[in-house]
N, C-alpha and C positions, 0 to 999 in steps of 0.2 A: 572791353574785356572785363571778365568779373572779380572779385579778388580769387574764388578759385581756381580761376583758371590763371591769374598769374602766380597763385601755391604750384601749382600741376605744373606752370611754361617750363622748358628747358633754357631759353633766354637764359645768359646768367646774366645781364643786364637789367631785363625784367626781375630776377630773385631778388636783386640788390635795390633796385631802386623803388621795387615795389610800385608799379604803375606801366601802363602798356608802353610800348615802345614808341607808338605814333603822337604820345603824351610829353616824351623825352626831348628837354633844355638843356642849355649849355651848360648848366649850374649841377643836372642829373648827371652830367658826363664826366664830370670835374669829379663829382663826388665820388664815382664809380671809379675812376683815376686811383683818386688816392686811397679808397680801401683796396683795392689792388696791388698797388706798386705797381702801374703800368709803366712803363720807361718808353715807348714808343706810341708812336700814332704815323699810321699810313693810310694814306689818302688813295681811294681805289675808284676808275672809273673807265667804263665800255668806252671803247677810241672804234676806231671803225672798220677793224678786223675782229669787232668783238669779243677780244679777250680784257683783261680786266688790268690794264696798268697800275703802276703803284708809285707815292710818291712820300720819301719817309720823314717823318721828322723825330727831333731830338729833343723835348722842350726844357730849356734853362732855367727857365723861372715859370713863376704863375703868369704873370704878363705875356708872357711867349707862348703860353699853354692858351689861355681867351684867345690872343689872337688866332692862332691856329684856328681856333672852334669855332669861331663867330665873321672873320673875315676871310679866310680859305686862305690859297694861294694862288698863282699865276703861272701856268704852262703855257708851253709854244702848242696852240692849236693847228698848227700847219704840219706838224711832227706828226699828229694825232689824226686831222681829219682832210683828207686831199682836197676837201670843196674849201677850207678856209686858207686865208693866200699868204704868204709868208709875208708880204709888203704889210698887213697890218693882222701878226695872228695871236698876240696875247687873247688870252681869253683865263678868266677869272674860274676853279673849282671848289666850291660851297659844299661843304660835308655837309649831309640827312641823318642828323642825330639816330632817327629810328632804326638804320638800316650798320649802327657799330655792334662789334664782334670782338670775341678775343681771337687772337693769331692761334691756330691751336699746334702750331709746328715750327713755335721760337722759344728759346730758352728764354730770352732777352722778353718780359712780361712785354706784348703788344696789344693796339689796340686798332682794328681796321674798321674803318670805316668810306660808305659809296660815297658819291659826289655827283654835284647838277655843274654844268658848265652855266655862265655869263658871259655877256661881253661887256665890252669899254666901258658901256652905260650902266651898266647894273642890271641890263636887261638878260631874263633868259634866253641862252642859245635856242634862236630858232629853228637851226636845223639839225640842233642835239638830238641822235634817238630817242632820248630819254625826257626831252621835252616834249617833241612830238609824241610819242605818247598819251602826255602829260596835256596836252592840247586834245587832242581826240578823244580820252576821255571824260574830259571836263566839259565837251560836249557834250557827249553822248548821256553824261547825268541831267545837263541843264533841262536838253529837249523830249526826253525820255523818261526821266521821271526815275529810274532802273538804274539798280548797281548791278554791276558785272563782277562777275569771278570766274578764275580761270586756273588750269592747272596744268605744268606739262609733265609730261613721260620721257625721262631722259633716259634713254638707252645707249649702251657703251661696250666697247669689247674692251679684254685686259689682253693684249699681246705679250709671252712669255715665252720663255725658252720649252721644247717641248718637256715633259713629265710623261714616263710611261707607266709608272704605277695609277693607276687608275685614270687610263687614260679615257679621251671626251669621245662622248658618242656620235657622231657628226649629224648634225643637226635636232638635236634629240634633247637641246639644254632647256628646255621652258621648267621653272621652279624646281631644277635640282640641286641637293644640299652637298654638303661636302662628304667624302673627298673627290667625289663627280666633280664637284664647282670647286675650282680649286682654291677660286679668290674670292669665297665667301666674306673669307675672314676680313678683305678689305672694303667690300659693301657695308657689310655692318658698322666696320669703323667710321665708313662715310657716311652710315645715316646718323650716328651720335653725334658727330662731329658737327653735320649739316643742324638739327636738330638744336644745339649748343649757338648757335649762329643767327638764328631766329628761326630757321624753315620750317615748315609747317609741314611734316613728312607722313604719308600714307601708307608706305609700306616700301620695300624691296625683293628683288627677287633675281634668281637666274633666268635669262632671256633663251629662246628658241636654239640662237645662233651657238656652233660650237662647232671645231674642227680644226686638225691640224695639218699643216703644210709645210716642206719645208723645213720641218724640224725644230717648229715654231707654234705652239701652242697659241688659239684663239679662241678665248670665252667672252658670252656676249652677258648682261645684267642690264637692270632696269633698278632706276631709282624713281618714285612717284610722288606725286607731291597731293595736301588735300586743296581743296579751292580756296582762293583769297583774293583780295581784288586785283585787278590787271598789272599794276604800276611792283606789287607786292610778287605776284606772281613770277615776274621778270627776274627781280633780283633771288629769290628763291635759287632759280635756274643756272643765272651768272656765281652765287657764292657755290651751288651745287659741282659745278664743272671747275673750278679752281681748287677747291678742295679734295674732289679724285684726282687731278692730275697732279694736288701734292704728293695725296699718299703714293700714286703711282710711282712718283718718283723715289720716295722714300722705298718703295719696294721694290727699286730695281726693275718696275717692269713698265711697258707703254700703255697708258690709256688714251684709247681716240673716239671719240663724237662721230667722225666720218658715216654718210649715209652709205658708203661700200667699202667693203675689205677685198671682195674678190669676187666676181660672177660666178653665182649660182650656189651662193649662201644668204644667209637672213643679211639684210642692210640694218644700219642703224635711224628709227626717225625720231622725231621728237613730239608725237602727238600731244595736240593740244586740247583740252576739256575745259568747255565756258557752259553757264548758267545763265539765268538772269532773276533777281530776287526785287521785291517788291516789299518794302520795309520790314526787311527780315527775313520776308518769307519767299521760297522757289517758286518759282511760279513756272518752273517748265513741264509738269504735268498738271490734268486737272481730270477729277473723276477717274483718275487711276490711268489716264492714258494721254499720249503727247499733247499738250496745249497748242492752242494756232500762236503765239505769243512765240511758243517752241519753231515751229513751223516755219514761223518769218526768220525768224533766226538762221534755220540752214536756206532758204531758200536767200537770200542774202552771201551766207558764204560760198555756197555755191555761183551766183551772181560774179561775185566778183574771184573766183578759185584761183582762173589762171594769173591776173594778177598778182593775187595773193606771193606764187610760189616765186615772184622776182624776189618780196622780202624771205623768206622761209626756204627755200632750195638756191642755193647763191655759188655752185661752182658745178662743173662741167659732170663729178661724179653721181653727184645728188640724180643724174637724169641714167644713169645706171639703177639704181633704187627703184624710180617711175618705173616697173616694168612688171608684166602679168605673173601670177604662180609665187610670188612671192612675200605675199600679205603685204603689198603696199599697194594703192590707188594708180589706176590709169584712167578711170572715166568720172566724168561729172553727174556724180550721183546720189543717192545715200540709202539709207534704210536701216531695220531695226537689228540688231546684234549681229551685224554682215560685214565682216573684216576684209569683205572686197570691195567695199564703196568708199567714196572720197570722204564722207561724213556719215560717222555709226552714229545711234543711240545704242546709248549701252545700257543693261541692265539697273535699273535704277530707284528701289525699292520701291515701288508704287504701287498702291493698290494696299487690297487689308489681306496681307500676308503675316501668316503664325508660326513662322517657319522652326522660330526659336522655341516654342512649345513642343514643336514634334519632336522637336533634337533632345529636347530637355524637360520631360513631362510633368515636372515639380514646380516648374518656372510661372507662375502667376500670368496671363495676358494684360498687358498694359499699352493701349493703344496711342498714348501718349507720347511712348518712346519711339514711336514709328515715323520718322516724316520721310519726304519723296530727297533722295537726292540723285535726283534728274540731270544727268550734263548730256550734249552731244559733243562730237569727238570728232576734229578734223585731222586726219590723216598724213597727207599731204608732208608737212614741216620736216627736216632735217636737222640733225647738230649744226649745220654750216646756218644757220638761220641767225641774223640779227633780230636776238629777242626783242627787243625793242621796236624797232620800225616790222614786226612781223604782228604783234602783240597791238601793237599801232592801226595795222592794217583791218584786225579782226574785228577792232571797234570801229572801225568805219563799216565793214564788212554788219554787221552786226544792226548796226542803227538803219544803214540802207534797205536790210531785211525789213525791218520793222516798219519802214515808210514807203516803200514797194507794194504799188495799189493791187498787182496779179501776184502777191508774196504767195500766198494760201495755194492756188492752182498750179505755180511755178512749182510749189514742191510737190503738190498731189503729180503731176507731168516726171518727176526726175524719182519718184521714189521709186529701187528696184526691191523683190522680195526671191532674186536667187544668186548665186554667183557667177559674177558676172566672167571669171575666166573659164566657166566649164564648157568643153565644144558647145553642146546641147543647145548651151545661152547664149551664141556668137552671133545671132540673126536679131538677137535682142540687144546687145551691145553694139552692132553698128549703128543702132539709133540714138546711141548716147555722145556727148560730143569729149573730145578727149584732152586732158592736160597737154603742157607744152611739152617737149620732147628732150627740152634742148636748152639754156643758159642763153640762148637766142630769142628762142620764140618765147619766154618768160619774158624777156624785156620788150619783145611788141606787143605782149597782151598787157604789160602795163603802162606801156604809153597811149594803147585801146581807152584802156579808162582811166589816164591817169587825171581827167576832172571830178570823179568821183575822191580823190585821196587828197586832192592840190583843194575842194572846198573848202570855203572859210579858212584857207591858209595853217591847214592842218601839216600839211603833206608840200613845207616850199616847193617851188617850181626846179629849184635848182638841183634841190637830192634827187626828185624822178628822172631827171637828166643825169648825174651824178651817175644812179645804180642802173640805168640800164645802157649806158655808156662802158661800165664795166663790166655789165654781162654780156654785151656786145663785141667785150675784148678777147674772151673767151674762143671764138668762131668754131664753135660747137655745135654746128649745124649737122645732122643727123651723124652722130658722134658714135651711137652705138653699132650704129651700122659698117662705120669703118672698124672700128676696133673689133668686129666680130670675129673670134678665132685668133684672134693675135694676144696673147698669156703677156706678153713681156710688152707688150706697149699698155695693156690694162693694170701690169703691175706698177709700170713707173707711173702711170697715174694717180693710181689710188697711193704711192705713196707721198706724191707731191702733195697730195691733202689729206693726207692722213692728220694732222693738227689743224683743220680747219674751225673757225671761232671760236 
């Protein structure tokens, strides 16, 4: 980071200490303490229903303050994660300087910051999601040479009491402002907020999704983020979803992640947008058009998909979502700006476009300012997804591409250029082969490949056992099929997970 762009960061961690965050000692944090008058520090860390636990302290003195910083604390890892055994479950939590925040909804000055789990030995938790990660892509730089960046799309409904002044136009909400959207004004407060936190925020908007039922008003919104590396990415996501479901609270109304509210409205997913850069630079187009580099990439995530959806679609609803006419993926596919394939390329400035000259005919051409930013975009993912072990998986997904000898032809074989729900295309889509169906078949296609994910002791043996043991708990076996026409057994569903991760 340059000093301009820590003038520009919203970090106020960054303002103050003046230095990146990935830079930031126990000594920057102390210091940021005390021009603050912070009086709290909470200890925050993903357990394995993916929500963000907290653990608070009070510190007494400056001795009690180091310690906090520098030696963590000790939780009951059995409370937290069901594979570790209460017969020996201490497990030590180590604050990531980089990743502290102020509280932006205590009076009482706070200060939050993530945490990596250890065990007895001082060693990292090996089957922490956040380590495995942390493992995956520590490979994936050694043997690749490649930094990754990745971004998600988190999309959200605000459930509210109905409002008939300017009531929602059912299904009609993509980028409307208020008083259509009626909770603009809490988006916005969530990108400053988010923004203020470290995230690195691209934009917001109102979502597709809108309608009310019930007497119960449903608007759906979308928060995006820009790309940053995988590990950074995550946490973006995890502080993004904690701080709407404050404000929600503070506004009296529910926010859910949920990939369904109700059959035969927009679902919510959480698409995800990866790169790959080569000391600095994209390298996922070349001569203005997709690189094979790009190529092996999706032919990889495709490779490995249906696994994929055990980490990223993790409860029975997610497979309501899975379904045609809905802009979410059913077949193993991809193609160029085609919101029915499992993996888009999206629009990606490439190429020697002027477009800002046309708009603006005073504007000088500076070819300089133009570079490619190329991601493709997998579909698939849900709110219900542990970022972590899903974010984990894409980097395996990812490096397999790139070492996959028929990578090149596997994608020329899967690329579609129509959509694939229209009748017309239905003789072309039974040759495509199709995601799981089901929180079932999710967990057999990752036990399929689960030596792809369990190499080099990325991926213990014990969590693939673990998750698909649990999605097995589920017996969600052609699930949509029984609930079809039954309103009141799809409603207590979706609301059983209506807070899922």
């Amino acid at each position: 980071m340059k000093n301009n762009d820590i003038q520009t960061s919203r970090n106020e961690l960054e303002q103050l200490i003046r230095k990146p965050a990935e830079q930031f000692t126990s000594d920057d944090i102390i210091r940021f303490i005390d021009a603050k008058g912070i009086k709290m520090i909470n200890f925050r860390y993903a357990a394995e229903d993916g929500k963000l636990k907290a653990l608070n302290f009070v510190p007494f003195s400056r001795e009690h303050l180091v310690s906090i910083l520098t030696a963590g604390e000790r939780v009951d890892g059995s409370s937290l994660f069901s594979f570790v055994e209460a017969g020996s479950s201490d497990l030590y939590v180590i604050p990531r300087y980089r990743t502290a925040f102020v509280n932006p909804f205590t009076t009482n000055p706070t200060l939050e910051i993530l945490c990596s789990f250890y065990n007895s030995d001082g060693d990292p938790l090996e089957s922490s999601p956040e380590y495995i990660l942390t493992k995956a892509y520590r490979r994936f730089r050694e043997q690749t040479g490649f930094t990754m960046k990745a971004l998600g799309e988190l999309e959200y409904y605000v459930k509210s009491s109905s409002d008939d002044l300017y009531p929602l136009t059912d299904q009609k909400g993509y980028h409307q402002s208020k008083p259509y959207a009626k909770f603009e004004d809490l988006r916005i407060e969530a990108l400053e907020l988010c923004a203020r936190a470290g995230c690195h925020i691209k934009y917001g908007h109102s979502e597709v999704g809108s309608f009310t039922k019930d007497g119960e008003d449903y608007e759906q919104h979308e928060i995006e983020f820009l790309p940053v590396e995988v590990g950074h990415a995550v946490e973006q996501m995890l502080i993004a979803k904690w701080i709407l479901r404050m404000l929600g609270y503070e506004y009296g109304v529910e926010v859910s992640f949920a990939p369904k509210i109700t059959v035969g409205k927009a679902g919510s997913g959480m698409h995800i947008h990866m790169l790959l850069e080569k000391d600095g630079v994209n390298v996922m187009a070349h001569d203005g058009r997709l690189s094979d580099v790009a190529r092996r990439m999706i032919a990889g995530l495709l490779d490995l998909s249906k696994a994929l959806t055990a980490f990223g679609n993790t409860i029975p609803t997610s497979y309501l979502r899975l379904v045609p006419h809905q802009e979410a993926p059913t077949n193993i596919c991809w193609g160029d700006r085609n919101r029915s394939v499992l993996v888009r390329v999206p629009l990606g400035w490439s190429g020697n476009l002027k477009m800002i000259n046309d708009a603006n005919p005073a504007e000088p051409y500076n070819s300089d300012r133009q570079s490619s930013r190329q991601t493709v975009e997998l579909r698939s993912p849900d709110g219900s997804a542990d970022v972590y072990l899903l974010m984990a998986g894409l980097v395996v997904a990812v490096q397999h591409g790139l070492e996959m000898a028929d990578a090149l032809q596997r994608a020329k074989d899967l690329y579609v250029d129509y959509n694939i729900f229209k009748a017309k295309d239905k003789s072309a889509e039974r040759k495509l082969d199709a995601l799981p169906a089901s929180c079932s078949e999710s967990a057999d296609a990752l036990l399929q490949q689960r030596e792809l994910f369990e190499k080099d002791g990325i991926f213990p043996a014990g969590v693939i056992d673990n998750i698909a043991r649990k999605l097995k708990s589920f017996n969600d076996e052609k699930l949509s099929e029984k609930l079809f026409g039954n309103n009141d057994a799809i409603a207590e569903l979706v609301k059983q997970y209506l807070h899922c991760s």
